[in-house]
N, C-alpha and C positions, 0 to 999 in steps of 0.2 A: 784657360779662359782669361785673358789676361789684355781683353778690349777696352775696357775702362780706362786701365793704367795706360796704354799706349793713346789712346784719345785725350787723355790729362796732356800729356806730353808732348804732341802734336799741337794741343792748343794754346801753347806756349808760344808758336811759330808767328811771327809779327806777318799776319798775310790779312785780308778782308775776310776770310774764308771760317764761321764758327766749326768747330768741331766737337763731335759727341760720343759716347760708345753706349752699343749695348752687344748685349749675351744672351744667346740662349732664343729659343722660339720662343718663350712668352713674352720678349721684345721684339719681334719680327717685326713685328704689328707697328710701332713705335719708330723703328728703324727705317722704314719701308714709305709709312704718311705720305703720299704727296712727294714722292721721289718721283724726279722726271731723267733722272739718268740713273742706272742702279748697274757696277759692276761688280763681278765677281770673281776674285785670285784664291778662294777655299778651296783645300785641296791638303795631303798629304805630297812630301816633295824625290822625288827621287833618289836614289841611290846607287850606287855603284855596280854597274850590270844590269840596271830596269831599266826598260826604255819607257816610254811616256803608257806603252797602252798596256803596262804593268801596274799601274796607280788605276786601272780601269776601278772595280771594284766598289772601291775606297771612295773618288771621286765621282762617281757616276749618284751615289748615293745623295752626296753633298747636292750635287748639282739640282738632280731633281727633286727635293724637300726645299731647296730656294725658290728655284723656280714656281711650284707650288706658292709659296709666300707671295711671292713679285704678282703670278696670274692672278689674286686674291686683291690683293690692296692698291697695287699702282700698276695695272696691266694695260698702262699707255704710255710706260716708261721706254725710251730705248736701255738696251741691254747689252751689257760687253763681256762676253764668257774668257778669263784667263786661264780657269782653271783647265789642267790636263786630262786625259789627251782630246785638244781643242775639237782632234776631228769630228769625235762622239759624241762629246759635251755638247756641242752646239746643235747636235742632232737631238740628243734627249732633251734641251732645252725645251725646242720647235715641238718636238710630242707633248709635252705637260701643256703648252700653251695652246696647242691643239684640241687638246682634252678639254681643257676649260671654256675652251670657245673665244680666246684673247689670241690667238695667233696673229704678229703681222711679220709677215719676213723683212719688211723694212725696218721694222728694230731690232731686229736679232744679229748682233756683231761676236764675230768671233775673232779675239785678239791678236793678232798677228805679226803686229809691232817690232818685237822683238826680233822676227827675222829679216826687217829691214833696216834696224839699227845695226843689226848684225853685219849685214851685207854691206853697207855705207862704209862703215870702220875698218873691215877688212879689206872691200879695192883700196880704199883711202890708202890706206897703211901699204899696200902695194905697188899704188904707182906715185904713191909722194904727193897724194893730194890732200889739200883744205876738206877734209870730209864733211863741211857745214854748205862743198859746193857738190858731193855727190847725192844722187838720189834716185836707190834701186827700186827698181818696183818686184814683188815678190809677189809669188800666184802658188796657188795648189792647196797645200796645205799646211800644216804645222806639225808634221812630224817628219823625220828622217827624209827618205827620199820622194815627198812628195812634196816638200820643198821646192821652190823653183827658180833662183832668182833669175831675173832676163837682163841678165848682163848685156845682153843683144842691144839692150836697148839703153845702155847707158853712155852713149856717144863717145865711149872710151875705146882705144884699140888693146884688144886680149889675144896672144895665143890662144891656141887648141888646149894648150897645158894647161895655161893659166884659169879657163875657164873654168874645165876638170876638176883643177884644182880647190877653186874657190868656190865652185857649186860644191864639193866634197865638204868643205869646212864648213861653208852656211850651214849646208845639212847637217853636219854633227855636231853642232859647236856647242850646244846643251848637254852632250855627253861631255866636251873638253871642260865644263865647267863639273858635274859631277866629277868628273875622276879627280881635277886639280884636287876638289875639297876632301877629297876621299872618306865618303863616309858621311862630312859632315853638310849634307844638303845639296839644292841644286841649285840655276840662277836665280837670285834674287834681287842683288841692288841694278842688275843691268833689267831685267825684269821689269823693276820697279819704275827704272825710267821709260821702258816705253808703255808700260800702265797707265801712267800719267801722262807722258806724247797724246795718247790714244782718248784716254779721261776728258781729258781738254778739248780735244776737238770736238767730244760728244757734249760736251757743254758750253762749248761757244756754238754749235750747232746748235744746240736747244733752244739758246738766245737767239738765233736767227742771225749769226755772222755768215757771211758768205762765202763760197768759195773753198770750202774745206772739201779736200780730198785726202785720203789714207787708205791704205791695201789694210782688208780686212776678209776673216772665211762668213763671206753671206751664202743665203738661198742663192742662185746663179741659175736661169732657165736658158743663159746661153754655152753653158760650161759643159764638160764631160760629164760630173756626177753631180747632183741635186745640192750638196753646198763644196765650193769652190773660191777659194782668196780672189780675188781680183781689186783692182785700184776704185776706190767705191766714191763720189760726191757725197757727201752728208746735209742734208737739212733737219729743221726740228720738228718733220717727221721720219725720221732716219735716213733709207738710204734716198736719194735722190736721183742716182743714175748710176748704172753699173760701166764705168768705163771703158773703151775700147783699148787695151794696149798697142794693135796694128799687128803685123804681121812678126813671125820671131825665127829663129834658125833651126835648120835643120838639127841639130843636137837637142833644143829644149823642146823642142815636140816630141823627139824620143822619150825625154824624161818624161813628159807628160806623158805620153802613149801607156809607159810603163809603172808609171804611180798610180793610173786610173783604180783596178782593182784593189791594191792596199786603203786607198780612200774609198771606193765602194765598199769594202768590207768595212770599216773604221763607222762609217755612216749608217749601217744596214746594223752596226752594234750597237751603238747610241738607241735607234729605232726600238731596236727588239727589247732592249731594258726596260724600256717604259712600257709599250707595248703587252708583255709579258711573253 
């Protein structure tokens, strides 16, 4: 419990931005006042041989006693679920909020960032590009192979291989950082940057900047299963408009075709936590 001492330290940081900490639910309350963005990275971190929906448990727990707080005190906040496995998480969210009677699928974001930071870095680094000029758009989900980037649609020319290839690595690249550490945790400082990517658009969104778009796992009434990534508009009532990506290739429709059930279930288990 060591939020205090890292908010001392934070507020050391010469930025406009006050910083505060607290602990514990009998600060929740405190914490929460009059927050009009409220993310959440709580969570235990993976380990060597877990994949995300192994933190189920552990995480699902977290999620829904926050949630709880947020529908309570500031259930007009947009919300950004980082914690794992996003599929679920975001679903248990949407139930507590449900429950309470605050549900709006326009503020319920599920974090996704990271698998487009991921994606950018890696064609970058493969075809020798300024990676500040690539930018993938990612769909599906956030775990293993329901990942999806549409490379299709990054006006780059790829092999057959190369795509293989690099939809393989997208999709695992959270394990390449577990085993690098072996043992000792999973991503975190790459994490941390697109928390913050992600942060900021939700709050210059709130501010009423314009023009923000980011791939994120919302509600999706036009997608395969009930929440689905796609490239979302943000305003400061959340989402604004769920983007058309266009047409995509015969191979990422596959992927999609085939991830649909692993994210149905991911989704229907989130559900049934809360639920009972």
């Amino acid at each position: 419990m060591r939020t205090p001492g890292v908010s001392a330290d934070i507020s050391h940081v010469c930025t406009p931005a006050k910083t505060t900490g607290y602990t514990g639910d009998a600060e929740a309350g405190a914490a929460l006042k009059d927050c009009k963005v409220v993310v959440i990275p709580a969570g235990v971190p993976r380990k060597p041989g877990m994949t995300r929906d192994d933190l189920f448990n552990t995480n699902a727990r977290i999620v829904k006693e926050l949630c709880e707080s947020i529908a309570s005190i500031c259930p007009r906040a947009l919300v950004g679920i980082i914690t794992n496995p996003v599929n679920s998480t975001v679903a248990i969210a949407a139930e507590v909020f449900k429950k309470a009677g605050t549900y709006d699928p326009k503020r319920l974001f599920g974090v996704t960032t990271l698998d487009v930071i991921r994606s950018n870095t890696f064609v970058a680094e493969l075809k020798g590009l300024d990676v500040s000029d690539v930018d993938i758009t990612v769909i599906g989900g956030h775990s293993g192979t329901t990942i999806l980037p549409l490379l299709s649609k990054a006006g780059i020319d790829f092999s057959d291989d190369e795509i293989a290839s690099l939809t393989d690595r997208i999709q695992n690249a959270g394990t390449e950082v577990v085993e690098a550490k072996a043992g000792g945790g999973s991503a975190t400082l790459s994490m941390g940057a697109a928390a913050l990517k992600f942060t900021m658009s939700l709050v210059k969104a709130s501010s009423r900047e314009k023009g923000i778009v980011e791939c994120a796992y919302i509600e999706n009434p036009s997608a395969p299963t009930e929440f689905f990534a796609a490239p979302v508009r943000i305003g400061p009532s959340g989402v604004e408009e769920i983007l058309d990506y266009g047409p995509i290739s015969d191979y990422e429709q596959k992927v999609i075709d085939e991830m649909i059930p692993t994210l149905q279930a991911n989704i229907e288990k989130g559900k049934t936590f809360v639920q009972g």
